[in-house]
C-alpha positions as CSV (number, residue, x, y, z in Angstrom):
1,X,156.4,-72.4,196.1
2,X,160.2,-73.0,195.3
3,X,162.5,-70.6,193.5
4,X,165.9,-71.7,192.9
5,X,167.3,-71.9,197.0
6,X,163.8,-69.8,198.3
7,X,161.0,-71.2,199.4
8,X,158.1,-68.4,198.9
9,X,155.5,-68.3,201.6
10,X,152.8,-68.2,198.8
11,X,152.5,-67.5,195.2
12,X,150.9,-64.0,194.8
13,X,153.7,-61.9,193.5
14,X,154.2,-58.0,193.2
15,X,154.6,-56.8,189.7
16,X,157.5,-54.3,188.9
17,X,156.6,-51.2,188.1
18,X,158.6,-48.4,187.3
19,X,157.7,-45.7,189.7
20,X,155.8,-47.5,191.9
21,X,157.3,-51.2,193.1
22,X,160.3,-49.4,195.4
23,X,161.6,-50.5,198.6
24,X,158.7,-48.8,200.9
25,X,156.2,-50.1,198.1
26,X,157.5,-53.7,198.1
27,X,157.7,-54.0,201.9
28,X,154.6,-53.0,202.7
29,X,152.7,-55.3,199.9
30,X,154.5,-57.8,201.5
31,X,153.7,-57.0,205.0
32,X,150.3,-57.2,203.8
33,X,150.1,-60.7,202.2
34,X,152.4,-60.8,198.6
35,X,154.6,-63.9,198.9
36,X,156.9,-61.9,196.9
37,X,157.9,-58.3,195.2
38,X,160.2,-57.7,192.1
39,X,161.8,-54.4,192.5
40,X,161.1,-51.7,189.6
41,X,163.7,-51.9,186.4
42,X,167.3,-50.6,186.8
43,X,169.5,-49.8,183.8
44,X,172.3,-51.6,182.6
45,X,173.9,-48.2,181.6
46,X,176.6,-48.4,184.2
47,X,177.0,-44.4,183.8
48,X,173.9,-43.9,185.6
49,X,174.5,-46.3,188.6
50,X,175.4,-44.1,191.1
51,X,172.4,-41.1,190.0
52,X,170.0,-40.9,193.1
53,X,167.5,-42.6,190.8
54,X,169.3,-45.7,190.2
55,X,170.6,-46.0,193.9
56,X,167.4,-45.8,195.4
57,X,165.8,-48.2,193.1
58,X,169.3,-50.8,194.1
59,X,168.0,-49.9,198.2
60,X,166.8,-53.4,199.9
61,X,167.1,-51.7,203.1
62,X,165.0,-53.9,205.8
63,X,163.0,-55.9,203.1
64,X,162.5,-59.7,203.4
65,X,164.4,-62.3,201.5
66,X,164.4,-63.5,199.0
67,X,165.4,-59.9,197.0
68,X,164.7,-59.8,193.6
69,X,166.2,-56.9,191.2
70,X,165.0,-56.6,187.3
71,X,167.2,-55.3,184.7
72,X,166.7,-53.7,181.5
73,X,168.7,-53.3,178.5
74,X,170.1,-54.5,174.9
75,X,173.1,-55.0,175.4
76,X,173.8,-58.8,176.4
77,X,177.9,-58.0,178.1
78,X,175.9,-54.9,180.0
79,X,173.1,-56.4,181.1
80,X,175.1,-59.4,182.6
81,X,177.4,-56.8,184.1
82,X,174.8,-55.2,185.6
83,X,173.5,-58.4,187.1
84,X,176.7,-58.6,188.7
85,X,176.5,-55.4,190.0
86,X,172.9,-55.9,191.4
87,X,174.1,-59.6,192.9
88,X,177.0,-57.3,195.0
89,X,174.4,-54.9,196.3
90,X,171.8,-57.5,197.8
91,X,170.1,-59.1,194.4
92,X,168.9,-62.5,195.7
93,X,167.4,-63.3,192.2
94,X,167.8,-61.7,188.6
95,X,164.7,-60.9,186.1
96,X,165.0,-59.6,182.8
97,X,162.7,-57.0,181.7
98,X,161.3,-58.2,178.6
99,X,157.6,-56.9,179.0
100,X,157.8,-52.9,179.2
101,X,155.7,-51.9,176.3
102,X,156.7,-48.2,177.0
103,X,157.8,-45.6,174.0
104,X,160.8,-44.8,175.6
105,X,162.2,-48.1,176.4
106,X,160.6,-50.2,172.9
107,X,162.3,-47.1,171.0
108,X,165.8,-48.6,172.3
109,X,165.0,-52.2,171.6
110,X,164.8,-52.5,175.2
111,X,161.3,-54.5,177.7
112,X,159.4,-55.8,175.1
113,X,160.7,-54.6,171.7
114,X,162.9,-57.1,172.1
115,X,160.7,-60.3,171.7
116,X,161.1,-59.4,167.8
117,X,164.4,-59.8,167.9
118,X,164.9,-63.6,169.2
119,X,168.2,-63.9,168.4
120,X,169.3,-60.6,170.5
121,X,166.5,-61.7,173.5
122,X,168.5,-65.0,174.2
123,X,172.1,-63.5,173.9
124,X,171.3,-61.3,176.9
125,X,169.4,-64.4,178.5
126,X,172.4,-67.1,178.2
127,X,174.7,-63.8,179.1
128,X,172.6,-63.0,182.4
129,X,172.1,-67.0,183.3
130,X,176.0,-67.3,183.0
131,X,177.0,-64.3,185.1
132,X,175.0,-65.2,188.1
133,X,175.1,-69.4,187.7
134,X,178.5,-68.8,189.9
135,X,176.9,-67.0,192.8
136,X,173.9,-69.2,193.2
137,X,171.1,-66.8,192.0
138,X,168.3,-67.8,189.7
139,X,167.4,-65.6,186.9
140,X,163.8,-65.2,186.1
141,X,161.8,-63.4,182.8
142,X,159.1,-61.6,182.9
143,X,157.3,-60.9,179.1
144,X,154.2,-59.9,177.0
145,X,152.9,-62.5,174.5
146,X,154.7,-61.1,171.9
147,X,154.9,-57.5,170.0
148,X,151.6,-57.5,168.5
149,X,148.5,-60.0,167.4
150,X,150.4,-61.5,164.8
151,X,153.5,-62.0,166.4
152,X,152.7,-63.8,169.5
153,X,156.4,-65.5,170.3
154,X,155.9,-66.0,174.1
155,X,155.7,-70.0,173.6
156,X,159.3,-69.9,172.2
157,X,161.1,-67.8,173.9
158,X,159.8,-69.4,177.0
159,X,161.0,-72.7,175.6
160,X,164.1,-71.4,174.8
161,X,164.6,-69.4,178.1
162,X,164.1,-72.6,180.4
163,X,166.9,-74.8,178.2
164,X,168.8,-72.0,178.6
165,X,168.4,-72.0,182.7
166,X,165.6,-69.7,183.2
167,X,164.3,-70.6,186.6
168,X,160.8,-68.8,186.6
169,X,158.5,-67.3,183.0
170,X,156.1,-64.4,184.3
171,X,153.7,-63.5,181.0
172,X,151.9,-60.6,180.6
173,X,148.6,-61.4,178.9
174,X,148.6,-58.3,176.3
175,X,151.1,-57.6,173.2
176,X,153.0,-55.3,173.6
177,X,151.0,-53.4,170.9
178,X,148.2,-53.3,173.3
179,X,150.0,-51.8,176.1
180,X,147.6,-51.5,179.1
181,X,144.4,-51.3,176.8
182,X,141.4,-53.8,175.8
183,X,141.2,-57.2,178.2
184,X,144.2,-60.1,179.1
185,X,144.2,-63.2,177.6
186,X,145.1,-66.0,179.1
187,X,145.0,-68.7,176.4
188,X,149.0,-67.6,175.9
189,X,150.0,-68.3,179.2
190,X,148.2,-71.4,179.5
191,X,149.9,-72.6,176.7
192,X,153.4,-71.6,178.2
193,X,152.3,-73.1,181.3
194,X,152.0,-76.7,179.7
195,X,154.9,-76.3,177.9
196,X,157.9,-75.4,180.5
197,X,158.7,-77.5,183.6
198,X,160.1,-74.2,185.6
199,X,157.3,-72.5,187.5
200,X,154.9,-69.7,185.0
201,X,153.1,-66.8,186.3
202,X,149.9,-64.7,185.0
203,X,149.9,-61.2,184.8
204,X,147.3,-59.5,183.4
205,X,143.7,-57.7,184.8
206,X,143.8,-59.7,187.8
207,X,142.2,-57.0,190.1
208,X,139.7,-58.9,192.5
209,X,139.8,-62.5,194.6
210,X,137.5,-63.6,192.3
211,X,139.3,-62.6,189.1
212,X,142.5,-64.6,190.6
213,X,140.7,-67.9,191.0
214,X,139.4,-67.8,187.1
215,X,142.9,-66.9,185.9
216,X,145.0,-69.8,187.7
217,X,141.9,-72.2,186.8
218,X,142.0,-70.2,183.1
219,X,145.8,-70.9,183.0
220,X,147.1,-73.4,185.5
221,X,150.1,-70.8,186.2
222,X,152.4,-71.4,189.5
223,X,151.6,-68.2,190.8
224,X,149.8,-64.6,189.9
225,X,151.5,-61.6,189.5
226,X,149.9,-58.0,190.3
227,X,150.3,-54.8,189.4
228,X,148.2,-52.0,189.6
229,X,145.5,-53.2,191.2
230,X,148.0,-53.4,194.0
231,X,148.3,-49.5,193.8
232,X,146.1,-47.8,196.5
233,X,144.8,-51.1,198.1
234,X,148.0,-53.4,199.0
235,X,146.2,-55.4,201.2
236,X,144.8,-57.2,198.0
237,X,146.9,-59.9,198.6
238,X,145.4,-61.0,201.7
239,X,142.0,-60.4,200.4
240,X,143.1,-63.1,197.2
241,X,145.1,-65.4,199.6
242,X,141.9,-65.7,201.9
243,X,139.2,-66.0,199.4
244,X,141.7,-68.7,197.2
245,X,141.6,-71.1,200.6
246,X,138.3,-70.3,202.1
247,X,136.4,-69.3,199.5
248,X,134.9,-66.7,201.6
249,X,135.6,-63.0,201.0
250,X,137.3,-60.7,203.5
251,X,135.3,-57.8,204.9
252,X,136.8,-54.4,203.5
253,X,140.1,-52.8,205.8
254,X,139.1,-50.9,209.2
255,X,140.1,-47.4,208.4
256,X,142.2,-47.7,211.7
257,X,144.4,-50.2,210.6
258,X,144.4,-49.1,206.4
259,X,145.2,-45.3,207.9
260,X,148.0,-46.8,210.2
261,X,149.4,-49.0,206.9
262,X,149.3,-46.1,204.7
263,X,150.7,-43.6,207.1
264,X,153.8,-46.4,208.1
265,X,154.1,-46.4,204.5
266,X,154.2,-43.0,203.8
267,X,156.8,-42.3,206.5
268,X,159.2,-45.4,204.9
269,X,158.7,-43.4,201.7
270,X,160.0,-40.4,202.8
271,X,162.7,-41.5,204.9
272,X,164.3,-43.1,201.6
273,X,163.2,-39.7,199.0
274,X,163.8,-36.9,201.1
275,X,161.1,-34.2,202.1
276,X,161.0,-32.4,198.8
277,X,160.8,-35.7,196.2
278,X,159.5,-37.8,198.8
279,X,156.6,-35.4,199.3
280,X,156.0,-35.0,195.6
281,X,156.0,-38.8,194.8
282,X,153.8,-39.2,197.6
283,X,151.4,-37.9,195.6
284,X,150.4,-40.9,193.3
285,X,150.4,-43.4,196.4
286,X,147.9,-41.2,198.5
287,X,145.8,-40.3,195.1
288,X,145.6,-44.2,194.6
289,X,143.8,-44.7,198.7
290,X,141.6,-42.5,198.3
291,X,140.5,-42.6,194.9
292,X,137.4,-45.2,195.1
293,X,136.6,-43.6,198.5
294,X,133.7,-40.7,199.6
295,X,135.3,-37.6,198.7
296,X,138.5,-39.0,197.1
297,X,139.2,-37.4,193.9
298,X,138.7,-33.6,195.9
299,X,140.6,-34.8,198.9
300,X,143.0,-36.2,196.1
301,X,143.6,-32.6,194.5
302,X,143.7,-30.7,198.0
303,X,146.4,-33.2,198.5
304,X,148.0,-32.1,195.6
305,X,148.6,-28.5,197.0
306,X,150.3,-29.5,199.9
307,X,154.1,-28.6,199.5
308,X,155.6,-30.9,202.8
309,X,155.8,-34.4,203.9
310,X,154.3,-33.2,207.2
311,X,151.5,-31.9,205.7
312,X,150.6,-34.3,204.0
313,X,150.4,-36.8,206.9
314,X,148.3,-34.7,209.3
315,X,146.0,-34.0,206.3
316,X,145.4,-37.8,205.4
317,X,145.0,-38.6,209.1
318,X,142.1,-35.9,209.4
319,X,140.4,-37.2,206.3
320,X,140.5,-40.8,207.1
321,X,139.3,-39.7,210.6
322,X,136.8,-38.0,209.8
323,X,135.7,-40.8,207.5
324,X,135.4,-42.9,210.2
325,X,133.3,-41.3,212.4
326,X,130.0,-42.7,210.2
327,X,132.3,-45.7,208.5
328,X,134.5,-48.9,210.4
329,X,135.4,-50.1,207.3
330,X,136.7,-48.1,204.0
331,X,133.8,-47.4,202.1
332,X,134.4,-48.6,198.7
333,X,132.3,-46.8,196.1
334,X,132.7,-49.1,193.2
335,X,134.6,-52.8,193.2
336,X,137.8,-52.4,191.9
337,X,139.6,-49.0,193.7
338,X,142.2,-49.3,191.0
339,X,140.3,-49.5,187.5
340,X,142.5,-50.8,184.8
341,X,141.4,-48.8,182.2
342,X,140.7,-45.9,182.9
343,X,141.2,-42.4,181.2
344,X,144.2,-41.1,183.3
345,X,144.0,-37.6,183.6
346,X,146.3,-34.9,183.5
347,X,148.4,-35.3,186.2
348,X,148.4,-39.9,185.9
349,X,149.6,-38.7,182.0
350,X,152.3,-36.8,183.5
351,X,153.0,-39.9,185.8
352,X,153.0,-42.3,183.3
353,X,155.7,-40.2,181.4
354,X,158.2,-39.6,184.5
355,X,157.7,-43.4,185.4
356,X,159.0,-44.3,181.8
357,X,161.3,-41.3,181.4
358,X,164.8,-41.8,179.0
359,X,167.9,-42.4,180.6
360,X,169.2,-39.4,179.7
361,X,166.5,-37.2,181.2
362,X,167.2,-39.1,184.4
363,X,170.6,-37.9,184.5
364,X,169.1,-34.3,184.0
365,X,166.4,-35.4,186.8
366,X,169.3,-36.4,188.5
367,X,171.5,-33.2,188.9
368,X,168.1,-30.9,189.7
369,X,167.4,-32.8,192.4
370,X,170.9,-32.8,193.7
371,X,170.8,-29.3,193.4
372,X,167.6,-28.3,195.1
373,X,168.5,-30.7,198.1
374,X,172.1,-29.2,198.3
C-alpha cells in the first residue's frame, strides 16, 4: 500500500491511543506484523511541548519509517504550528485527530466534537495540509461517523478533506455519541470508501482474523486499523495477515516466544518512563497479557502490588513459566483476550481517565513527576 512517498509493507495499521500507542507500544506491534503505527495524540498547546508527557509521546527513538505523529486541537494557526513542530522532531506523516469521543477533549471542541462544526474542521485541515505540503509529508484524518445517529457527516468531510489534499481517511465506525459502546458499523465507511480516490481505513470491533476479512469485504477499505484488541495480544497482526492470505488460522503464541516479546517490551517501556512511572504504567500492558489467560485477573492484581520495574519482570517471568510447564502455547480462555465491551473495573476506570486527562492536569502531572524523580 502507498502513502504519499512510503510504501507500507501491508495494510494493518495500529490505532492511536492515548496512553497506550507509545514508542515501545508502536515498535513492538510492528515487530509483530502491523504495517504501520500512528503515535498517540499530542497537543497543539505549544506551552506543554517540553512537559515529560508531551516529549515522550514526540520520542521516535529506533522505530521504523515511515513515522507518523497525530495532533489535536481547535485552533487551525496552532495545530499547523504544531505540525511543524512534530515534522522537525521526526514526523514522517501528519494525522488529525478528529475521532476522540472523550469528555475532556469533545468539552474543548477538540477529536470529534469537532465534526459539528464543518466550517472550523476544514480550517485546521487546509491549515495543517499547507504547513507540511513544503516538506513533503502527507497529512492523514482519522474520524467517527459523525457526532451522533442523526448527524452522521463522515461522507462530507471526507469529500471535502481529499479536495483539500488529505492523503489517507481512517473512520471509526461509531458516533461519537456512542463512544466505545453497542457494535461498529460499517455501512459509513463503505460509503466513504466509494466516494474518495485517497486510500480509507476501517476501524471499529475488528478483534479476530475472521472479523477482519468480513469488515474489508463489508467495506472495501485500503486497510484496517486496530485498537484495542491490539492491547495484550500484539501479535494480532500476524494472526490477521496469515489468516487474510492463507485462509488458515495461526496456532496460538509459544509462551517462550510471547514471554520473550512482552518482557523485550516491558524493558523498552521502562527505559523510556523511568523506574517509578515506567513501573506504574506497566501496569495496564501486563494486566492486558494476562487477562484471558489461567490465573490472569489474580496474577493481574498481585501485579498490581509490586512497587519496581524489577519486580515486575522476575514476577511475570515465573508466572509465564510456570504456565508452561502443562501449556506450549498461551492458553486462551475465551476468543477475544481483549473484549470490547466490557465493564472496566475500578482500576481500567481510573485508566480511562488519566489516558484522557485535561491539559492542564498534565502540566500538574507533569511537575509531580519531576519532583519525585529529582
Amino acid at each position: 500500500m502507498i502513502l504519499g512517498p512510503y510504501r507500507l509493507p501491508n495494510r494493518l495499521f495500529v490505532a492511536p491511543m492515548a496512553g497506550v500507542t507509545d514508542r515501545p507500544f508502536r515498535v513492538l506491534c510492528k515487530k509483530l506484523g502491523a504495517g504501520y503505527a500512528v503515535s498517540e495524540m499530542v497537543t497543539s498547546r505549544k506551552d506543554l511541548w517540553n512537559s515529560l508527557k508531551t516529549s515522550r509521546r514526540a520520542n521516535h527513538e529506533g522505530e521504523a519509517a515511515p513515522i507518523s505523529v497525530q495532533i489535536a486541537g481547535t485552533d487551525a494557526a496552532m495545530m499547523a504550528e504544531a505540525a511543524a513542530y512534530n515534522i522537525d522532531r521526526g514526523a514522517q506523516i501528519i494525522d488529525i485527530n478528529m475521532g476522540c469521543p472523550a469528555k475532556k477533549v469533545c468539552n474543548k471542541w477538540a477529536g470529534s466534537a469537532l465534526m459539528q462544526d464543518e466550517a472550523l474542521a476544514m480550517e485546521i485541515v487546509d491549515a495543517v495540509v499547507a504547513a507540511c505540503a513544503p516538506h513533503g509529508v502527507p497529512v492523514t484524518l482519522k474520524m467517527r461517523t459523525g457526532w451522533c445517529q442523526t448527524e452522521k457527516n463522515a461522507l462530507t468531510l471526507a469529500r471535502a478533506a481529499e479536495s483539500a489534499g488529505i492523503a489517507m481517511v481512517t473512520v471509526h465506525g461509531r458516533t461519537r455519541e456512542q463512544g466505545y459502546s453497542g457494535q461498529a458499523e460499517y455501512d459509513t465507511i463503505a460509503a466513504v470508501k466509494a466516494a474518495l480516490r485517497i486510500p480509507v481505513v476501517a476501524n471499529g470491533d475488528i478483534d479476530s482474523p475472521q472479523k477482519a476479512r468480513e469488515v474489508l469485504a463489508a467495506t472495501g477499505a485500503d486497510a484496517l486499523m486496530i485498537g484495542r484488541a491490539a492491547q495484550g495480544r500484539p501479535w494480532i497482526f500476524a494472526e490477521i495477515a496469515h489468516f487474510l492470505s492463507t485462509g488458515e488460522l495461526l496456532p496460538a503464541p509459544r509462551i517462550a516466544d510471547a514471554k520473550r516479546w512482552l518482557i523485550d517490551h516491558l524493558q523498552d517501556h521502562y527505559s523510556l518512563y523511568g523506574e517509578l512511572t515506567g513501573m506504574r504504567s506497566a501496569r495496564k500492558h501486563i494486566g492486558w497479557a494476562v487477562q484471558a489467560l489461567p490465573g490472569g485477573d489474580a496474577f493481574r492484581r498481585h501485579m498490581n502490588t509490586l512497587e519496581s520495574c524489577e519486580h515486575q519482570v522476575s514476577a511475570l517471568t515465573d508466572w509465564l513459566d510456570a504456565l508452561a510447564v502443562d501449556h506450549d502455547r498461551l492458553p486462551y480462555l475465551r476468543t477475544t483476550p481483549h473484549a470490547a465491551n466490557d465493564d472496566p473495573d475500578e482500576e481500567q476506570q481510573q485508566e480511562h481517565h488519566d489516558r484522557h486527562s485535561d491539559d492542564d492536569r498534565d502540566q500538574k502531572q507533569d511537575r509531580e513527576e519531576r519532583r519525585l524523580t529529582a
